[in-house]
BARO-583268 format. One line per field, with one value per atom (N, C-alpha, C, O, CB): residue in three letters; atom name; x, y, z negated. Coordinates in steps of 0.02 Angstrom, whole numbers, always signed. Last residue first. Glycine has a CB too. Example, Ala and Ser with C-alpha at 12.3 -4.5 7.8 and 13.67 -1.06 7.14 Angstrom:
BEGIN
aa	c(Ser/Ser/Ser/Ser/Ser/Ala/Ala/Ala/Ala/Ala)
at	c(N/CA/C/O/CB/N/CA/C/O/CB)
xx	c(+642/+684/+645/+670/+704/+660/+615/+660/+712/+565)
yy	c(-112/-53/+2/+57/-30/-284/-225/-165/-166/-224)
zz	c(-354/-357/-394/-402/-286/-390/-390/-390/-423/-452)
! end
This chain:
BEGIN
aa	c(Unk/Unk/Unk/Unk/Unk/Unk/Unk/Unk/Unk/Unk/Unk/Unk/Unk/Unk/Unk/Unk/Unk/Unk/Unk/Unk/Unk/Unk/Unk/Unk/Unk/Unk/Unk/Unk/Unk/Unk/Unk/Unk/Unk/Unk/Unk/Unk/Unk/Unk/Unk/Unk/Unk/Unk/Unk/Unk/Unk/Unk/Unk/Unk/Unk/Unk/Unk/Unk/Unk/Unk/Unk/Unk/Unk/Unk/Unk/Unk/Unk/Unk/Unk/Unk/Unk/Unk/Unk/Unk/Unk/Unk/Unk/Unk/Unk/Unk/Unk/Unk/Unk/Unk/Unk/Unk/Unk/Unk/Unk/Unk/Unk/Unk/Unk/Unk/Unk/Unk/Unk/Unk/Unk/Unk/Unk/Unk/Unk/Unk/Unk/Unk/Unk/Unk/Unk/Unk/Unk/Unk/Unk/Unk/Unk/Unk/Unk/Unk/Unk/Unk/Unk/Unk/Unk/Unk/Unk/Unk/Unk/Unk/Unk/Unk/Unk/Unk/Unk/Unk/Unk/Unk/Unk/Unk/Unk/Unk/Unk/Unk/Unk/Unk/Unk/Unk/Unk/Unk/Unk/Unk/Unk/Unk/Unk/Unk/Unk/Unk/Unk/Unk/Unk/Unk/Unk/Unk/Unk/Unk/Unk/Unk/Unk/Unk/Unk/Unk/Unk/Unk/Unk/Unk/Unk/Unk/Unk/Unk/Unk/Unk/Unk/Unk/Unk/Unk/Unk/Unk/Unk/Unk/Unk/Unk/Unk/Unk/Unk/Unk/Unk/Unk/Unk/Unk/Unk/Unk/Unk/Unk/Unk/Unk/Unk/Unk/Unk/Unk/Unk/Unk/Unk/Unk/Unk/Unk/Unk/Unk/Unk/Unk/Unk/Unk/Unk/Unk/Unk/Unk/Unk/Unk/Unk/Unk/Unk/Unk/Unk/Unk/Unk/Unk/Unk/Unk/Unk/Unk/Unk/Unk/Unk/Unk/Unk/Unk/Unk/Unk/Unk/Unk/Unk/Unk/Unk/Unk/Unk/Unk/Unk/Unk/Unk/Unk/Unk/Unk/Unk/Unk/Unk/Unk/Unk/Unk/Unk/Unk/Unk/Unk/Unk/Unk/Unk/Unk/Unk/Unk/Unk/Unk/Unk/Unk/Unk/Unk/Unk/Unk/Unk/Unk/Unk/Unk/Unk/Unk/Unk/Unk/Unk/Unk/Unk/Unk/Unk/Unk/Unk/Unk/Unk/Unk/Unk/Unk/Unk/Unk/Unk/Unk/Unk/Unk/Unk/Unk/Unk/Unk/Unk/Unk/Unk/Unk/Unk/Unk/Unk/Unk/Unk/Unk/Unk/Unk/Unk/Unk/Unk/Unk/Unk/Unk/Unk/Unk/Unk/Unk/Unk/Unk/Unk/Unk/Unk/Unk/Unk/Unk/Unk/Unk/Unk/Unk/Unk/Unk/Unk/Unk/Unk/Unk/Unk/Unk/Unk/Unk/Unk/Unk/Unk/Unk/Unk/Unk/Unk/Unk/Unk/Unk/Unk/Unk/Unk/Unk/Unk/Unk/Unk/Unk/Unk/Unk/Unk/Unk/Unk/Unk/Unk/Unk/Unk/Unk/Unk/Unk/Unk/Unk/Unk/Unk/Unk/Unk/Unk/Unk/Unk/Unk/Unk/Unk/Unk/Unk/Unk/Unk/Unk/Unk/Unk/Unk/Unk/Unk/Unk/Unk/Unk/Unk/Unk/Unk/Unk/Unk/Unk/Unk/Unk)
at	c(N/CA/C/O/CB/N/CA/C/O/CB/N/CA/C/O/CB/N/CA/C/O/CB/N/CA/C/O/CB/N/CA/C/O/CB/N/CA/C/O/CB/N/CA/C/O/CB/N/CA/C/O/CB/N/CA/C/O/CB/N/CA/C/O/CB/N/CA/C/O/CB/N/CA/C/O/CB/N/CA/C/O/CB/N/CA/C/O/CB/N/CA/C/O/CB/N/CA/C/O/CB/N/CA/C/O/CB/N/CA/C/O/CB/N/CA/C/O/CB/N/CA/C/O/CB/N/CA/C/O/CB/N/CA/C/O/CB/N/CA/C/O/CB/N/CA/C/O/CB/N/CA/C/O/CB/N/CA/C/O/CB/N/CA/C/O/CB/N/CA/C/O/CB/N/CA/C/O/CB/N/CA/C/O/CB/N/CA/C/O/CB/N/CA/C/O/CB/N/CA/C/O/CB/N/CA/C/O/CB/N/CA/C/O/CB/N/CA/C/O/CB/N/CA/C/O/CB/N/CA/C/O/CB/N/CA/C/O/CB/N/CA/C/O/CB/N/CA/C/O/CB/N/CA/C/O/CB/N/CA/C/O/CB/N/CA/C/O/CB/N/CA/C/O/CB/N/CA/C/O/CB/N/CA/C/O/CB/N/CA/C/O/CB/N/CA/C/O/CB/N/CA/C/O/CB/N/CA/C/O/CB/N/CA/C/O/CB/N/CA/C/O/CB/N/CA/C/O/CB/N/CA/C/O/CB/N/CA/C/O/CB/N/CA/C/O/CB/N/CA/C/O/CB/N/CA/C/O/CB/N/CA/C/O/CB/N/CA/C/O/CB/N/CA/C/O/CB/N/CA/C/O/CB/N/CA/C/O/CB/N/CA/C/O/CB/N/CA/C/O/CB/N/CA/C/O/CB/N/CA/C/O/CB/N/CA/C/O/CB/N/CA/C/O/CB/N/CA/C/O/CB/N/CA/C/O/CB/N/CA/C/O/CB/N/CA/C/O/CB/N/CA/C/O/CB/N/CA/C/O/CB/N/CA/C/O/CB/N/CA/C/O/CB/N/CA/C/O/CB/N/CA/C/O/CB/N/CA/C/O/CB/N/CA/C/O/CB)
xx	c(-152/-172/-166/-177/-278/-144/-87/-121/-76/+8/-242/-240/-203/-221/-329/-257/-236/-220/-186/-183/-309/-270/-317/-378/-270/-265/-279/-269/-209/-263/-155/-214/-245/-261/-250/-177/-156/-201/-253/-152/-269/-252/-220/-220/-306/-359/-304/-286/-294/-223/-443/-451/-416/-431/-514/-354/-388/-415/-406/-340/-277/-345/-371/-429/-343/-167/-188/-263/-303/-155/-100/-138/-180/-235/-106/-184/-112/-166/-227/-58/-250/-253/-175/-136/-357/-230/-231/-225/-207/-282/-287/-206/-194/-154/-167/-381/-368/-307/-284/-419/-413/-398/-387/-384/-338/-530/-496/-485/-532/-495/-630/-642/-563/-526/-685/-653/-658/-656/-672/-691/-674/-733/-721/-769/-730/-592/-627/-702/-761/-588/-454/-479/-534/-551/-455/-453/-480/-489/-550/-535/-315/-393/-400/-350/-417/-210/-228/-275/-286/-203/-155/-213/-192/-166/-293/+11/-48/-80/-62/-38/+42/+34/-34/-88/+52/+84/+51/+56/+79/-47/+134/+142/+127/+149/+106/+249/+164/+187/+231/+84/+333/+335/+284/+266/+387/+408/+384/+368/+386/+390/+515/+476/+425/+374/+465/+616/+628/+558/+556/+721/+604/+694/+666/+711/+742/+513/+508/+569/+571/+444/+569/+547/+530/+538/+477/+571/+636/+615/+661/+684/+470/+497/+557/+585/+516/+402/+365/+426/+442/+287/+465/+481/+448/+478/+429/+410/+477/+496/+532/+496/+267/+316/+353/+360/+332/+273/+252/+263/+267/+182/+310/+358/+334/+379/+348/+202/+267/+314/+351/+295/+113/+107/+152/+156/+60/+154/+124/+148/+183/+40/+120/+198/+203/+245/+243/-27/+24/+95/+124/+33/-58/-64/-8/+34/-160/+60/+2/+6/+56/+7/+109/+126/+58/+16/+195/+103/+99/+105/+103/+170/+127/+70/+66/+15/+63/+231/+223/+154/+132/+279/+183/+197/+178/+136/+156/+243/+236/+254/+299/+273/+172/+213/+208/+165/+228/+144/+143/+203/+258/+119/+101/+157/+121/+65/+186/+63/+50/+92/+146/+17/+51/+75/+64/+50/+131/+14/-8/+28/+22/-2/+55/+121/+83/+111/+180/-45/+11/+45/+67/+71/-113/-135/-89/-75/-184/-32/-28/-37/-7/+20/-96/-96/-96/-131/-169/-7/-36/-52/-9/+42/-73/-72/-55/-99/-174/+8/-31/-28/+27/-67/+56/+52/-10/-64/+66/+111/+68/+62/+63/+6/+213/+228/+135/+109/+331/+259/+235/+209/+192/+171/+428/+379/+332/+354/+413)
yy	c(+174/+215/+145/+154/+257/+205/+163/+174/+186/+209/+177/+224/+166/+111/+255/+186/+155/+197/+249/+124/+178/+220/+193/+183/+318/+116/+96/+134/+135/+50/+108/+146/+154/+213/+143/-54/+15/+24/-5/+43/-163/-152/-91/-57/-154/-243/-185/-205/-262/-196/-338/-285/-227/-181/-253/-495/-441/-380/-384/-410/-581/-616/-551/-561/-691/-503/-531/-540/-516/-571/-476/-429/-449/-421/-382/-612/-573/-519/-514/-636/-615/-635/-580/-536/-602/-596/-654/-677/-727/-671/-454/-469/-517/-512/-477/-380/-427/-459/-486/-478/-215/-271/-312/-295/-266/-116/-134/-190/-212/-134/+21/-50/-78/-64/-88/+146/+138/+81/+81/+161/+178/+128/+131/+121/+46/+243/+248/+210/+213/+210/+185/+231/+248/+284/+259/+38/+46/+124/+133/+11/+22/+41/+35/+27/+115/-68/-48/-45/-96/-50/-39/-74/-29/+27/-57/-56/-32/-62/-121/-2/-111/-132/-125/-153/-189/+24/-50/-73/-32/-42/+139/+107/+39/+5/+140/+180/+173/+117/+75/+146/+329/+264/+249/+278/+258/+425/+386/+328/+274/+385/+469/+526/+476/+497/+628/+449/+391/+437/+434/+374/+499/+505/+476/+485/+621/+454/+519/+527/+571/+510/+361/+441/+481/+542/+444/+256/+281/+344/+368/+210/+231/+256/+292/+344/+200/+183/+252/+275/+334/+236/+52/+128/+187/+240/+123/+4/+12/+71/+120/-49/+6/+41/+61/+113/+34/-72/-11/+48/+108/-19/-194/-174/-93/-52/-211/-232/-229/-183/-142/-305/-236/-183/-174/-123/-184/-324/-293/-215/-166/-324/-445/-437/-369/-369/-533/-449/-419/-402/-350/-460/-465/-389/-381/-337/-355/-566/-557/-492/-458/-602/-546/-554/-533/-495/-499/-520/-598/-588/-642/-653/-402/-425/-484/-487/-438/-274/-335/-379/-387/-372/-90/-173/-209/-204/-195/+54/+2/-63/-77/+6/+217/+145/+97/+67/+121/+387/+316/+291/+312/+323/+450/+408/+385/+362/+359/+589/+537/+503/+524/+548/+659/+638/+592/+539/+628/+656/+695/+695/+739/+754/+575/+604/+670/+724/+545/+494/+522/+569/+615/+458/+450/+519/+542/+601/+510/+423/+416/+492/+545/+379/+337/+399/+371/+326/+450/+289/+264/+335/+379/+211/+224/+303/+279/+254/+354/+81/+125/+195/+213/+90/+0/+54/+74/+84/+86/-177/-141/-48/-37/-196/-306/-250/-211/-217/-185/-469/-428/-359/-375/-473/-531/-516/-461/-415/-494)
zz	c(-310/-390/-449/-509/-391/-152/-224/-293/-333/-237/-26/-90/-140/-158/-120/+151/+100/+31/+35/+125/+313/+257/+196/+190/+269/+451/+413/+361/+349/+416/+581/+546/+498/+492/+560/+620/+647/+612/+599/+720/+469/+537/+542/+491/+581/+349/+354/+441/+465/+285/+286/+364/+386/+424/+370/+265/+251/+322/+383/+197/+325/+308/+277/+258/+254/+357/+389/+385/+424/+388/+229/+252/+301/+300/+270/+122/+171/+202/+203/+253/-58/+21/+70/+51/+56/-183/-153/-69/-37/-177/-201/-193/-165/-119/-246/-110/-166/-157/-106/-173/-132/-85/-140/-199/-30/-185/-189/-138/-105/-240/-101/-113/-126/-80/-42/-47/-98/-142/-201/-100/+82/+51/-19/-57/+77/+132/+181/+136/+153/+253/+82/+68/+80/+32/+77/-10/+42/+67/+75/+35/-127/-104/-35/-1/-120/-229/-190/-142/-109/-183/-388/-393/-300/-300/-468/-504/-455/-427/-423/-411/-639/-582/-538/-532/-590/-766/-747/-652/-612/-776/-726/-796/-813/-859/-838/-603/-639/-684/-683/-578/-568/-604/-643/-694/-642/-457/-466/-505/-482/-441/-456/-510/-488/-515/-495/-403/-445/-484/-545/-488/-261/-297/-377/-418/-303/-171/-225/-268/-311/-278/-103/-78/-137/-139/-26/-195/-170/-110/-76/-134/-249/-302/-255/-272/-363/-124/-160/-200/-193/-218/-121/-59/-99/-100/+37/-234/-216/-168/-177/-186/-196/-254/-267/-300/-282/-91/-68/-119/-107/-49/-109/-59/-75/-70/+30/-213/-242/-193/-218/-251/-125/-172/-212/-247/-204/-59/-20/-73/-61/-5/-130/-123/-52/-7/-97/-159/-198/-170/-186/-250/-25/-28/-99/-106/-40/+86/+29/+10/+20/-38/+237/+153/+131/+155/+114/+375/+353/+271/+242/+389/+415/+430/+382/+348/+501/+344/+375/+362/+305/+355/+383/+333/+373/+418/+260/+413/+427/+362/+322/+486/+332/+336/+353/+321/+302/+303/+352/+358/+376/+426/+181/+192/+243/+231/+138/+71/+107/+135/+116/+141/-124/-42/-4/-32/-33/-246/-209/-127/-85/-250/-336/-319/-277/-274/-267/-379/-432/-380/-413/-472/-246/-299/-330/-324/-355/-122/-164/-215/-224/-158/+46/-6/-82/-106/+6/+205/+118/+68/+61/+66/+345/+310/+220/+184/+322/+416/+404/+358/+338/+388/+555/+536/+501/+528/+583/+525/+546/+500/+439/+538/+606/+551/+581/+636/+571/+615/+655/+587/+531/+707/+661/+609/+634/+668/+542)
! end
């Protein structure tokens, strides 16, 4: 599976994260993996009320869930906003 490094920032919490994700999943099942790990570094003080929306940091541009990371322009590097 091929995994790609990126920066994730999360406002609620005020922290950053580099994390590898797998290349081939759709951004939702993207944003599900990235909740999950959020809730389990922050010991559970993590918890959005709806289903986070994830940015482009650099643009400000949501991703669309529909597509893999692949067919998107996430690549190394890449920093990323959970809100």
């Amino acid at each position: 599976m091929n995994k790609i490094l990126v920066k994730l920032y999360v406002p609620m919490l005020e922290q950053e994260y580099d994390i590898k994700i797998p290349a081939n999943k759709k951004i939702y099942d993207i944003i599900k993996l990235l909740v999950k790990i959020i809730v389990e570094f922050s010991d559970g003080y993590y918890k959005p009320k709806s289903f986070p929306t994830l940015y482009d940091k650099s643009t400000a541009k949501p991703y669309n869930i529909r597509l893999t990371v692949k067919q998107s322009n996430i690549k190394n590097g890449t920093e990323l906003i959970l809100v």
